[in-house]
C-alpha positions as CSV (number, residue, x, y, z in Angstrom):
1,X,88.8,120.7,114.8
2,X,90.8,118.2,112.9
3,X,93.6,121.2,112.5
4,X,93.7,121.1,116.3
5,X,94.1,117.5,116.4
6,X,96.9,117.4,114.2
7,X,98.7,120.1,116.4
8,X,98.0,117.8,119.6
9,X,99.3,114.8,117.9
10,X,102.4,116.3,116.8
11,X,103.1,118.3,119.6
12,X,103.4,115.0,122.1
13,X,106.5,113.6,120.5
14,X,107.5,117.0,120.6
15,X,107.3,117.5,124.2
16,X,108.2,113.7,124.8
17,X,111.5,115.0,124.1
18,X,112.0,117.0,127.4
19,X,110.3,114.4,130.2
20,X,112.0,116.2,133.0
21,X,110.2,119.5,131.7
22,X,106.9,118.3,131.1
23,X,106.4,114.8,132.6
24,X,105.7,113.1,129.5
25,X,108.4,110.2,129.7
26,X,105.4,107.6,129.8
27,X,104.6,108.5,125.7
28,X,104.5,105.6,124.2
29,X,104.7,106.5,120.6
30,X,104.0,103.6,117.5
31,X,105.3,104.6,113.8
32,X,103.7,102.3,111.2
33,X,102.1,102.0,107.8
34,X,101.0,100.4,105.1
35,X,101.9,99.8,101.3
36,X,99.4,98.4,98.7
37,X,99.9,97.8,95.0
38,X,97.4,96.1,93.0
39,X,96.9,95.2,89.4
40,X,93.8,94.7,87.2
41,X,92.2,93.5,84.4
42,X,88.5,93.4,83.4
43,X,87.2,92.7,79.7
44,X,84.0,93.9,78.8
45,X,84.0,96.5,81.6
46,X,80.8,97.8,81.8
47,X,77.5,95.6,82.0
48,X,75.2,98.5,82.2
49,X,75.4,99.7,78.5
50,X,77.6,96.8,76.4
51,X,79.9,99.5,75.5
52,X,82.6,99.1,77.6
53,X,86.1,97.1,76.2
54,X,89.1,96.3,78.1
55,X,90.3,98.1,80.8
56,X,93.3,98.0,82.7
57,X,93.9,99.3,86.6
58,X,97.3,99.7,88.2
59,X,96.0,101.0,92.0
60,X,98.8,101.9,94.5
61,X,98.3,103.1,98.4
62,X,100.7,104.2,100.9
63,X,99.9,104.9,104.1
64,X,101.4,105.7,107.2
65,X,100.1,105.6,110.7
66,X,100.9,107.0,114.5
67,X,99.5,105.3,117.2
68,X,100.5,107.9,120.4
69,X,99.8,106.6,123.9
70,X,99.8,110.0,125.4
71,X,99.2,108.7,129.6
72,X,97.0,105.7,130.6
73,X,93.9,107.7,130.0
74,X,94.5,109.4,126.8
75,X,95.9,108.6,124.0
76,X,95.4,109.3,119.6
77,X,95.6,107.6,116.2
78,X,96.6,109.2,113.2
79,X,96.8,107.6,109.3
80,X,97.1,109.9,106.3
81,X,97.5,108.0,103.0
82,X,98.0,108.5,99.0
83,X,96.8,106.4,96.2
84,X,97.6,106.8,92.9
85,X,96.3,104.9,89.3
86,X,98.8,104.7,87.4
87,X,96.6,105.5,84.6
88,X,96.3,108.8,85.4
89,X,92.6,109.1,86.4
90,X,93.2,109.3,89.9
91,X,95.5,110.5,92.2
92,X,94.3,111.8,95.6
93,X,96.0,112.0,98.9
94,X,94.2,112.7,102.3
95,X,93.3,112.2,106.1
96,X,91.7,108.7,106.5
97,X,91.8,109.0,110.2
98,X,92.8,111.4,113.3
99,X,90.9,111.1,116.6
100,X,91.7,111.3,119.9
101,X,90.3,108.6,122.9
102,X,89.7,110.0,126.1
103,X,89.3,107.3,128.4
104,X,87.3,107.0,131.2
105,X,85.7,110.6,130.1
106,X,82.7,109.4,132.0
107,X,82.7,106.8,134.3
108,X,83.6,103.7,132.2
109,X,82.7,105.3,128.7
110,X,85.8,106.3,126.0
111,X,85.4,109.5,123.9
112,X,86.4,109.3,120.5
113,X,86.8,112.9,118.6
114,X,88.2,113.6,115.4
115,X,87.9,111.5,111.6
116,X,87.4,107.6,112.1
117,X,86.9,104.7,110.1
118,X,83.6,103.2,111.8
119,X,83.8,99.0,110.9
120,X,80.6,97.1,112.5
121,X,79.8,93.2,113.2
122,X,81.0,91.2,109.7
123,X,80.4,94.2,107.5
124,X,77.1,93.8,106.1
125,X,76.0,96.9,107.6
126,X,78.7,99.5,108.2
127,X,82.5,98.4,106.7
128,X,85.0,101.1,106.1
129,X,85.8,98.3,103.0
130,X,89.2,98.0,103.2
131,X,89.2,96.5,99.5
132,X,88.8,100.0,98.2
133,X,91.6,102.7,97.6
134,X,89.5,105.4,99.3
135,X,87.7,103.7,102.2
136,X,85.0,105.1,104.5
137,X,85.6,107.8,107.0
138,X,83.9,110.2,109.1
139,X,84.2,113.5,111.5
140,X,82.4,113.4,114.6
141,X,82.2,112.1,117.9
142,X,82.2,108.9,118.9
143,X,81.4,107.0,122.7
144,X,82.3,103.5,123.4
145,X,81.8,101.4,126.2
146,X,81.4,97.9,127.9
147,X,78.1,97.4,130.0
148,X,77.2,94.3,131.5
149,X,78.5,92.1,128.9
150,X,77.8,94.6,126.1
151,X,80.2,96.1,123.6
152,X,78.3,99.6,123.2
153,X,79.1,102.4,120.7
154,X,77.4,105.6,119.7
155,X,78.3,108.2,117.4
156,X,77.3,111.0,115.4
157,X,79.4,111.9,112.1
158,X,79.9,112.9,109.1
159,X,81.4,111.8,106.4
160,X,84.8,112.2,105.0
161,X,86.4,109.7,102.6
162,X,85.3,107.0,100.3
163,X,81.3,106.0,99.3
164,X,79.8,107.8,102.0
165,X,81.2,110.9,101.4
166,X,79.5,110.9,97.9
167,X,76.0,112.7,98.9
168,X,78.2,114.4,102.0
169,X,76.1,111.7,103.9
170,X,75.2,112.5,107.6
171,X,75.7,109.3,109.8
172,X,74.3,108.7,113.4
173,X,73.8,105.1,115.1
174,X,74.0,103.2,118.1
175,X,75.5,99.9,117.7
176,X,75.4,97.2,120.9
177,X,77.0,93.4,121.0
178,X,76.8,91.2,123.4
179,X,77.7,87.0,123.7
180,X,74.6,84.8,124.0
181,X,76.4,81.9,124.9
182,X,79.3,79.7,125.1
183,X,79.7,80.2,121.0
184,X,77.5,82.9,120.0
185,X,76.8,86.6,119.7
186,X,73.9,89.0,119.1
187,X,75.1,92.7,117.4
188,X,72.4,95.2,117.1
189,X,72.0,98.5,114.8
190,X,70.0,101.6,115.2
191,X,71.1,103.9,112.2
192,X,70.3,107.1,110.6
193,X,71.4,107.8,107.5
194,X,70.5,111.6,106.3
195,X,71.7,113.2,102.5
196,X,70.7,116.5,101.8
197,X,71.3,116.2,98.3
198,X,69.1,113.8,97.6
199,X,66.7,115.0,100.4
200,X,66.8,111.6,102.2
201,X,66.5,110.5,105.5
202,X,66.9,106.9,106.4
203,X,67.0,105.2,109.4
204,X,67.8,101.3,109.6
205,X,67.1,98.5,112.5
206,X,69.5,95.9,112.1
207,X,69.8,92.1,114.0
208,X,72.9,89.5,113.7
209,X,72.8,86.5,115.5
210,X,76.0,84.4,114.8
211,X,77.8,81.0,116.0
212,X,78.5,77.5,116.1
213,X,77.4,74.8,117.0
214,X,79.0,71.8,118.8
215,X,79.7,69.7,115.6
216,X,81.6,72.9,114.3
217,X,78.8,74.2,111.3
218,X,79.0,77.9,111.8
219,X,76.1,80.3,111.2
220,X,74.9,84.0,110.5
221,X,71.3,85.2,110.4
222,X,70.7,88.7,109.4
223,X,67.7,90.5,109.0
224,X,67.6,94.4,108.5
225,X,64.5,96.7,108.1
226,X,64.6,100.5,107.0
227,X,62.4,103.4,107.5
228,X,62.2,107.2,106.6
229,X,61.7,109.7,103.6
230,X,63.6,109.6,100.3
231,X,63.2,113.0,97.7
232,X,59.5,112.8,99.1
233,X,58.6,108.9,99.2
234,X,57.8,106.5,102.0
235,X,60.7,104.0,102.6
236,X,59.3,101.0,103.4
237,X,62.7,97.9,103.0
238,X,64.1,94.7,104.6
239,X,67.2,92.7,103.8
240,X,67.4,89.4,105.1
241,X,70.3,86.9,105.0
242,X,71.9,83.4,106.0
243,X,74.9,81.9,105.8
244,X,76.6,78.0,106.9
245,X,79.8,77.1,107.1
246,X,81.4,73.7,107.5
247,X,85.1,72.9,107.8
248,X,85.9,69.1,107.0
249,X,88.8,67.0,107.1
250,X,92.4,68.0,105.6
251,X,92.0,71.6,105.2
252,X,88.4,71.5,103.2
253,X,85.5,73.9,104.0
254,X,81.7,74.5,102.2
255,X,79.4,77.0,102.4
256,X,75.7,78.0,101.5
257,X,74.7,81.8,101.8
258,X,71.1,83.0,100.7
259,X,70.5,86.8,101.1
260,X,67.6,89.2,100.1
261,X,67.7,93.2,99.1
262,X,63.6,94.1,98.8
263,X,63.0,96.3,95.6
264,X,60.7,98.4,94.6
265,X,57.0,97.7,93.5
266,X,53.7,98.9,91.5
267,X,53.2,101.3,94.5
268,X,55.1,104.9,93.5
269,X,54.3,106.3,96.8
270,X,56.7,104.1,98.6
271,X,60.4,103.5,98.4
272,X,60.7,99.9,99.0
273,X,64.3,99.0,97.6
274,X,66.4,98.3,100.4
275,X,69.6,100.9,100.3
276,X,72.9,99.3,101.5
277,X,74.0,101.7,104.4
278,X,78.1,101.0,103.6
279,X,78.3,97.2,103.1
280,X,81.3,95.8,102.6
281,X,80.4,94.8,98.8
282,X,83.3,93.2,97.6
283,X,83.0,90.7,100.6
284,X,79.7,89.4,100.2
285,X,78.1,90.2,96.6
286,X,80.7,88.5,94.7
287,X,84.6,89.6,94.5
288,X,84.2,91.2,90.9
289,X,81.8,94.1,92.2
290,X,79.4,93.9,89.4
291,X,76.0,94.1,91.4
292,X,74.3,95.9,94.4
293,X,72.9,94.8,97.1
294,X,69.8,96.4,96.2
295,X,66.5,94.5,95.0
296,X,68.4,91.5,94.8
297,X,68.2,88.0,96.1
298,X,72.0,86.1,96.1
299,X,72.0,82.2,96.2
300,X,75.7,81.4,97.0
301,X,77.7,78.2,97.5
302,X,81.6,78.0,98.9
303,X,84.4,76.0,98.8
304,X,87.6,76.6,100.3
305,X,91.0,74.6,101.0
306,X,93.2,76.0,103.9
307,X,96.5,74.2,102.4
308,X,98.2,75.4,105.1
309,X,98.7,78.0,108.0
310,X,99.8,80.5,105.1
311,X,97.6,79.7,102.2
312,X,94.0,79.2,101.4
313,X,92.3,78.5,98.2
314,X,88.6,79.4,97.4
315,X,86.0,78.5,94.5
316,X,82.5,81.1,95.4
317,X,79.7,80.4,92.8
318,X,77.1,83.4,92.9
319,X,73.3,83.0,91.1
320,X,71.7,86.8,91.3
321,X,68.3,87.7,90.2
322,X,66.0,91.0,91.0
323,X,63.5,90.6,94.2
324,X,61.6,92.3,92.5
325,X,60.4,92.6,88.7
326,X,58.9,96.3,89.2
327,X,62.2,97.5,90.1
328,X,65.6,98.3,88.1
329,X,68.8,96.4,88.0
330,X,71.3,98.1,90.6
331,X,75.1,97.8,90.1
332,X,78.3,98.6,91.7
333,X,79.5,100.5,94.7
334,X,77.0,103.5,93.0
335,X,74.0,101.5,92.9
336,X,73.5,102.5,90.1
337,X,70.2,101.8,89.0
338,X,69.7,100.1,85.1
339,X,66.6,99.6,83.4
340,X,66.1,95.7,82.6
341,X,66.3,94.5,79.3
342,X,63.2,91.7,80.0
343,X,60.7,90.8,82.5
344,X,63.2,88.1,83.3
345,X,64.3,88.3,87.1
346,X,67.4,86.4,86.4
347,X,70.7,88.9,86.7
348,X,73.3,87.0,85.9
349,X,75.9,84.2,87.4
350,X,79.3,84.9,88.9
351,X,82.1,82.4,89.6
352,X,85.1,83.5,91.8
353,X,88.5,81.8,92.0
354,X,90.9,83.0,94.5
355,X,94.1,83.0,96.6
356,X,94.9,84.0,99.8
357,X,98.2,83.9,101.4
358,X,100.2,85.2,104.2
359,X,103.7,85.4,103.4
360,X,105.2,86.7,106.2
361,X,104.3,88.9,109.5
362,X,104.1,91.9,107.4
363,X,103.7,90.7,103.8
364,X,100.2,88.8,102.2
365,X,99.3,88.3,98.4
366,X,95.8,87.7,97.2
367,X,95.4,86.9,93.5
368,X,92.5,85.4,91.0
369,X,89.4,86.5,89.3
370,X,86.1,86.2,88.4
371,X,83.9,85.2,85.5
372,X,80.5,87.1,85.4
373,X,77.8,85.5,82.7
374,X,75.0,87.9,82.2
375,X,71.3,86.5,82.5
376,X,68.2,87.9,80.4
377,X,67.9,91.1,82.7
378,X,71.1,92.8,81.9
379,X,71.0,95.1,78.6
380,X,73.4,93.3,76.7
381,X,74.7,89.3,77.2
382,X,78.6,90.3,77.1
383,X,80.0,88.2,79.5
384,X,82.9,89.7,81.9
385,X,86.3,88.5,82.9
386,X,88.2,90.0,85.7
387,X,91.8,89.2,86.9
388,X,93.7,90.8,90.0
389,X,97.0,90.8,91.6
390,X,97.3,92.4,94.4
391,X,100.4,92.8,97.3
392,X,100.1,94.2,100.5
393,X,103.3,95.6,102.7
394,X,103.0,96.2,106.6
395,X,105.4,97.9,108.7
């Protein structure tokens, strides 16, 4: 199918060419792309065993992109990349996206076909997590809409690149949004989540209700409860989450988020840990990636200084601890699972510093790093220091 697409795709420009042959003078045809380098440094890499030293990551992407308007009704998206550590432990080039929209297919729904990133609400849920080198994909089919004030997708895929193609995950849902007032908005999530590998077959109900108020304090609630089977157990989870947000005077901002991952208890017949579908980790669990959301409960406070329109500064202070002391430490983008050195809940304590800027139309930096101080849980009581430089080229 994707083979076909590619043909389609190519063959337009082609045929472009010759409008008084084939009528296609109206192609509107986009060339873009994007070029990522990034540097790191992490000491004391791994907080799982205590045996990991000093590692050192030099990431590249390049990507390019084609964005064909074929006629008002139909038109395609194509981005292929290649990313490279210069290391020497990975190099893979591939398809992140190819689909075509048919518009109006029926009555006033789109059809999407081919590979697609699928991003969703503020990323808690779905993300295609645009921090990684190899972000989440999928092949399927895909119908969007807008009904009566809803923004209305549903799809059924599988997946392709990054995370979710790790257990070849299935990946069906329904996602609606709609505005519940002047300055806030309701998303809803009905997912199914299937693996064979792991003989797992998860379905999660999502709610976010987001906004602001009329003294500016912005707000999130999320709450998120799964159901299913998992290699022969019950699932039985719920996340929940808040977050508030302030700006004050001369650039200055402060935040407070709270969020809780259910884990596992004394009853074995039942999979009560709370599996992140494809969150967008590095966003919300603290930038150096060190735990999951995943029997966890994350106390965070924010501070931020927008110096100007093409800088911001930002100081995030994390204090994680296990939901649950029946249940494993889980870390990383593998929730991996870890057993815990105590009956301590306490995980550990993470402070980000960061900077954010915008250079130009087509050029942004963001550079920092994080301190992680492990807590009684965690096997060993190495702490971790993580630096990052990282550029970002669009054309």
């Amino acid at each position: 199918m994707l083979r076909n697409l590619a043909l389609l795709l190519l063959a337009a420009p082609a045929a472009a060419q010759e409008p008084l042959t084939h009528g296609l003078e109206g192609v509107d045809l986009q060339l873009g792309g994007e070029l990522l380098f990034r540097g790191e440094m992490r000491d004391d890499a791994d907080q799982a065993t205590g045996m990991g030293g000093t590692e050192d990551a030099f990431l590249t992407r390049a990507a390019i992109d084609l964005d064909l308007e074929i006629h008002r009704y139909l038109s395609g998206y194509l981005e292929a990349f290649a990313a490279v550590e210069a290391t020497g432990t990975s190099d893979t080039q591939d398809l992140q996206q190819l689909f075509l929209d048919f518009d109006q297919f029926l009555g006033d729904y789109t059809l999407r076909l081919g590979r697609m990133e699928i991003d969703l609400g503020d990323g808690r849920v779905v993300s295609s997590v645009p921090w990684l080198l190899e972000r989440n994909s999928f092949d399927g089919v895909q119908v969007l809409s807008q009904q009566g004030g809803w923004d209305l997708r549903g799809w059924h895929t599988v997946a392709a690149n990054g995370p979710s193609d790790m257990f070849d995950d299935t990946f069906t849902g329904f996602f609606g949004s709609v505005s519940t007032g002047r300055d806030s908005n309701l998303d809803t999530y009905f997912l199914r989540r299937g693996q064979t590998v792991t003989d797992m077959e998860e379905f999660t109900v999502a709610l976010r209700w987001a906004g602001e108020t009329n003294n500016g304090l912005l707000w999130d609630l999320f709450g998120a409860y799964q159901d299913g089977t998992d290699a022969g157990l019950e699932v039985v989870a719920y996340a929940i989450a808040a977050s508030l947000r302030k700006k004050l005077d001369y650039g200055h901002g402060v935040g407070l988020d709270f969020a809780i991952a259910k884990g596992n208890d004394d009853n074995t017949s039942h999979r009560k840990r709370y599996a992140p579908v494809y969150i967008d980790q590095h966003k919300f669990n603290g930038r150096a990636d060190v735990v999951a959301f995943s029997n966890l409960i994350d106390l965070a406070l924010l501070y931020w200084l927008d110096w100007n329109e093409r800088w911001s500064f930002h100081v995030d202070y994390h204090d994680f601890s296990r939901q649950s002391n029946s249940d494993l430490v889980y870390l990383g983008y593998d929730v991996i699972g870890v057993t815990p050195a105590s009956t301590s809940t306490s995980i550990g304590r993470e402070l980000d510093i960061y900077c954010e800027g915008v250079l130009s139309d087509n050029f942004s930096v963001d550079f920092g790093g994080a301190f992680f101080s492990p807590q009684a849980s965690l096997p060993h009581d190495e702490e971790q220091l993580w630096l990052y430089l990282q550029f970002v080229l669009n054309f």
